[in-house]
C-alpha positions as CSV (number, residue, x, y, z in Angstrom):
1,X,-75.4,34.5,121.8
2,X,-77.6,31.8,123.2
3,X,-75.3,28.7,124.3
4,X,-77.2,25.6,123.9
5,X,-76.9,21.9,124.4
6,X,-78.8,19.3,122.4
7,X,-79.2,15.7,124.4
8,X,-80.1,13.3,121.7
9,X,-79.5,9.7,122.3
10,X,-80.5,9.1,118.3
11,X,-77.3,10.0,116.2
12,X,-79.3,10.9,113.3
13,X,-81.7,13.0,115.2
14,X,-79.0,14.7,116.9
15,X,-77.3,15.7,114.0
16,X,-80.5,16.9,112.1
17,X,-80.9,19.1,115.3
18,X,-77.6,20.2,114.6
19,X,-77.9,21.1,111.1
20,X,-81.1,23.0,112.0
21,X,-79.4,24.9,114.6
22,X,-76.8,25.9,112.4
23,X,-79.1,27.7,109.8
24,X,-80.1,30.1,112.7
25,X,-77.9,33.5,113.9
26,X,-77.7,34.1,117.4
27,X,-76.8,30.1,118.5
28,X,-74.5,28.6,119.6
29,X,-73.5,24.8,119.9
30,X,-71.8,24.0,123.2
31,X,-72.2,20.1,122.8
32,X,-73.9,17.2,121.9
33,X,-74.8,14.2,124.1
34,X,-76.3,11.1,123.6
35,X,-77.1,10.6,127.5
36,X,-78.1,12.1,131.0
37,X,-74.6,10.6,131.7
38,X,-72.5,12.2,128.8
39,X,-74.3,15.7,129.4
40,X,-73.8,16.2,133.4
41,X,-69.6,16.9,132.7
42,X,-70.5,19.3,129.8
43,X,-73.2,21.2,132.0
44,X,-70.5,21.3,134.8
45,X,-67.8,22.9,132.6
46,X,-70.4,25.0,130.4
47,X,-72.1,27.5,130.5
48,X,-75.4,26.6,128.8
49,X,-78.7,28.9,128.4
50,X,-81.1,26.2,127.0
51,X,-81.0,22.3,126.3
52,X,-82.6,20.7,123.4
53,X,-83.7,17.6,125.5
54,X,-84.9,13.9,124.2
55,X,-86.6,12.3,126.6
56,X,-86.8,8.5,126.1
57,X,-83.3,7.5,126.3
58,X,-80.7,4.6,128.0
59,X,-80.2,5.0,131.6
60,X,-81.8,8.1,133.2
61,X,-84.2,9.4,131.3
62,X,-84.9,13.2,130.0
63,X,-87.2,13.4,133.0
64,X,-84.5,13.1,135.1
65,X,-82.3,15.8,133.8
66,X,-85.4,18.0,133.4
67,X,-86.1,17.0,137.4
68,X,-82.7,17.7,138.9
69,X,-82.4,21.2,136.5
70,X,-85.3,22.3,138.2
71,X,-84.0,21.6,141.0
72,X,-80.4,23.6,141.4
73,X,-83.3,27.0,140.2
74,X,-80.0,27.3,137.4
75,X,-81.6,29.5,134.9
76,X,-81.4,26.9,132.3
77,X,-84.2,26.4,130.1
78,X,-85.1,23.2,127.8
79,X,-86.7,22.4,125.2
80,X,-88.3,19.0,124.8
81,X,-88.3,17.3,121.8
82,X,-90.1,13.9,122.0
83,X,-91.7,11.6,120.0
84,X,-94.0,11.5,123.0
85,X,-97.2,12.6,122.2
86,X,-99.5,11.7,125.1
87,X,-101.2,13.9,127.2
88,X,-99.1,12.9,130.3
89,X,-95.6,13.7,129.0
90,X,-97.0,16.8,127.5
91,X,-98.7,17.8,130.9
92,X,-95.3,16.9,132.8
93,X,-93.4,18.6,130.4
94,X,-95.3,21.9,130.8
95,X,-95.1,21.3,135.4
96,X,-91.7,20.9,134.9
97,X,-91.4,24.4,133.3
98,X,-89.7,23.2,129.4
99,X,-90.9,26.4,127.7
100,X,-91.6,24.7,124.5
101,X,-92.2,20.9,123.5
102,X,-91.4,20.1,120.1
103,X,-93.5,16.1,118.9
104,X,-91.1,14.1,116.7
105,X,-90.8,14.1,113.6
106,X,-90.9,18.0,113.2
107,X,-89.6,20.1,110.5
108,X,-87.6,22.7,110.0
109,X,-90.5,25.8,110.1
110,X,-91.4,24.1,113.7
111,X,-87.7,24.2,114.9
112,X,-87.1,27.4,113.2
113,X,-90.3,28.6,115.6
114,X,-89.3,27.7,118.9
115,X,-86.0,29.0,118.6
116,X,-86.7,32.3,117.4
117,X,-89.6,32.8,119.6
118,X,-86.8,31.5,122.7
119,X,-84.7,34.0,121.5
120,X,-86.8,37.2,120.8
121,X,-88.4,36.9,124.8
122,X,-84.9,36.6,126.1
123,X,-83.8,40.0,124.2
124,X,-86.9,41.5,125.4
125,X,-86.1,40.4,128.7
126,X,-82.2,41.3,128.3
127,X,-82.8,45.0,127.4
128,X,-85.7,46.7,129.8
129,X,-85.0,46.4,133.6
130,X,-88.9,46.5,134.1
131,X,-92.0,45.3,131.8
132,X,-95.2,47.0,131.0
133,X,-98.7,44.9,131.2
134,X,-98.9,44.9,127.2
135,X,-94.9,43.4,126.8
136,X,-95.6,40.8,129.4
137,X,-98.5,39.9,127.3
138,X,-96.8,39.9,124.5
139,X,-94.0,37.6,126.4
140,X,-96.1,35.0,127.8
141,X,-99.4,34.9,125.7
142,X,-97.6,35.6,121.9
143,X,-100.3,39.0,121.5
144,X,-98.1,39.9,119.3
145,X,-99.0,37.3,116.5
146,X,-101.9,38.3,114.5
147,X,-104.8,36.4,115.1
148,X,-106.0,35.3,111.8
149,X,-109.7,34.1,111.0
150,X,-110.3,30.8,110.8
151,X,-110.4,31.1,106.6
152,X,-107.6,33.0,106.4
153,X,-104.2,31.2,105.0
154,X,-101.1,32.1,106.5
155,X,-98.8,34.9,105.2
156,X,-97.0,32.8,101.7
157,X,-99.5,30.4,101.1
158,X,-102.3,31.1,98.3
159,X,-105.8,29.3,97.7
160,X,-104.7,28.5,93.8
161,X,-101.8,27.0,94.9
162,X,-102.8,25.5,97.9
163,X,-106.1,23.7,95.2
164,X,-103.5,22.6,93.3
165,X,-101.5,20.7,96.3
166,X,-104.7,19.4,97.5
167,X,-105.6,18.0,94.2
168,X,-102.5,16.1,93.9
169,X,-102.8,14.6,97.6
170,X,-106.0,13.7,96.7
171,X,-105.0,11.4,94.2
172,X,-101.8,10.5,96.4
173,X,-104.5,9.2,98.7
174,X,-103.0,7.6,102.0
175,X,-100.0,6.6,100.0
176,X,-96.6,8.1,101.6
177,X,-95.0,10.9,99.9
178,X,-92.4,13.4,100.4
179,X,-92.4,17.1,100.3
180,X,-90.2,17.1,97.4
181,X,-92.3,14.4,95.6
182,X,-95.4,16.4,95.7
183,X,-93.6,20.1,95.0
184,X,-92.7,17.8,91.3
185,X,-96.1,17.1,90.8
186,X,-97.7,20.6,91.6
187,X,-94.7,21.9,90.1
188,X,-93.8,24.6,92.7
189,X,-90.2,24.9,94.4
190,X,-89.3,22.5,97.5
191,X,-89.0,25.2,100.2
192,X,-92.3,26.1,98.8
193,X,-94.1,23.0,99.2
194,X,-92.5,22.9,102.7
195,X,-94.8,25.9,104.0
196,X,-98.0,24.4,102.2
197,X,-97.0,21.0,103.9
198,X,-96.4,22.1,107.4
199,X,-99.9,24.0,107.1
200,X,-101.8,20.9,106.2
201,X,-100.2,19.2,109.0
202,X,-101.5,22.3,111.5
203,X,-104.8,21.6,110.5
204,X,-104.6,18.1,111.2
205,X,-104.7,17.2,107.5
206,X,-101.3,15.5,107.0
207,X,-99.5,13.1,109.6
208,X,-95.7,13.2,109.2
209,X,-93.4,9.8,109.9
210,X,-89.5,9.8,110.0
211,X,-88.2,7.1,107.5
212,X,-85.0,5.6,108.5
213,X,-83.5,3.8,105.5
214,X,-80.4,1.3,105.6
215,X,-78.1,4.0,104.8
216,X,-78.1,8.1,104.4
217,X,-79.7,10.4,106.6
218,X,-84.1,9.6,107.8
219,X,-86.5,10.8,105.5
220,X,-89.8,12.7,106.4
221,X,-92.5,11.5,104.8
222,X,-96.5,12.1,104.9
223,X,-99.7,11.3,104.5
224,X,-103.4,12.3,104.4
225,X,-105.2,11.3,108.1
226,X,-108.7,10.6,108.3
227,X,-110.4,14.1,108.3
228,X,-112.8,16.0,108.6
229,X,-113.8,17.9,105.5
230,X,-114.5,21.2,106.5
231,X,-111.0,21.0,108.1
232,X,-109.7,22.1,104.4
233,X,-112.4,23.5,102.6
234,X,-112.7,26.4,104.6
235,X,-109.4,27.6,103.0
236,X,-110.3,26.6,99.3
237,X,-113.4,28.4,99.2
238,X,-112.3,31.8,101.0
């Protein structure tokens, strides 16, 4: 069981991490803290394997926790998730040793990712006393994962469906819409949509935005960036 605590200053975020967290086996909550303050006692009297971290918060900052982690050489690991996207925060993230770095706002699939993959190196590691060449490949480089050609759709996803969700975002245009808005109008199911969606966003076709309203939980929304062409029509004609 991997012990982990999310640090979250964002009440909404937090608890979407939390919800997330709790459709995966092998986790398990230790705490939640909205500061570097509120999550120092709960490291002191916890154990804790890795630390879903926010960055950007009041008082010390992520950075800070991140900093003095490293620090103690505790075999804690983190996970940043930011809504920093700039090459510096990305580039300190990586020095500091976070072994993934999740960009706000994220979906499930991208969560769902970084956890498993956390989680199948620390079994690996768990179980053999000493590692080959090929598993420490496998471990640090991901060899493992097929390497697809660059007109080849992911494992799910099919070029008749995917026409028919391109066609509806086309007429959608650079208007806002949700994944469950444009699973209605191609008339596929939500958690469908969901895979087609967080591929077009892969290739750097969709942006995504999290919509906080004035009550209920934040909305993801998205919509069509300025692209290149080719970006997407390498997968309709394959």
């Amino acid at each position: 069981m991997i012990r982990i605590l999310i640090v979250e200053d964002d009440p909404m975020v937090a608890e979407i991490n939390r919800r997330y967290l709790q459709r995966l086996d092998g986790f398990e909550l230790v705490g939640i803290a909205s500061s570097v303050e509120e999550a120092a006692p709960i490291l002191d009297t916890n154990k804790v394997d890795l630390i879903l971290l926010d960055i950007h918060m009041p008082g010390d900052n992520g950075w800070d926790l991140l900093s003095k982690i490293r620090g103690l050489s505790t075999e804690m690991d983190v996970i940043v998730i930011t809504a920093s996207c700039d090459k510096a925060s990305i580039k300190k993230g990586m020095r500091f040793g976070a072994v993934d770095y999740i960009i706000k706002p994220f979906e499930f699939d991208r969560f769902k990712s970084a956890l498993l993959t956390y989680q199948q190196e620390q079994q690996l590691l768990d179980q053999q006393e000493r590692i080959n060449q090929n598993e420490l490949d496998q471990l640090l480089l991901h060899k493992d994962q097929k390497e697809t050609n660059t007109n080849e759709l992911p494992k799910g996803l099919t070029k008749n469906t995917l026409q028919k969700v391109w066609k509806e975002i086309c007429v959608i245009g650079r208007n806002p819409f949700t994944t469950e808005e444009l699973a209605c109008r191609v008339g596929v199911s939500r958690v469908s949509m969901r895979k087609y969606v967080a591929f077009l966003a892969d290739i750097q076709i969709l942006e995504t935005d999290l919509v906080y309203g004035s009550v209920g939980r934040p909305v993801l929304t998205h919509r069509l960036l300025p692209f290149n062409e080719s970006r997407i029509n390498i997968y309709l004609s394959c």
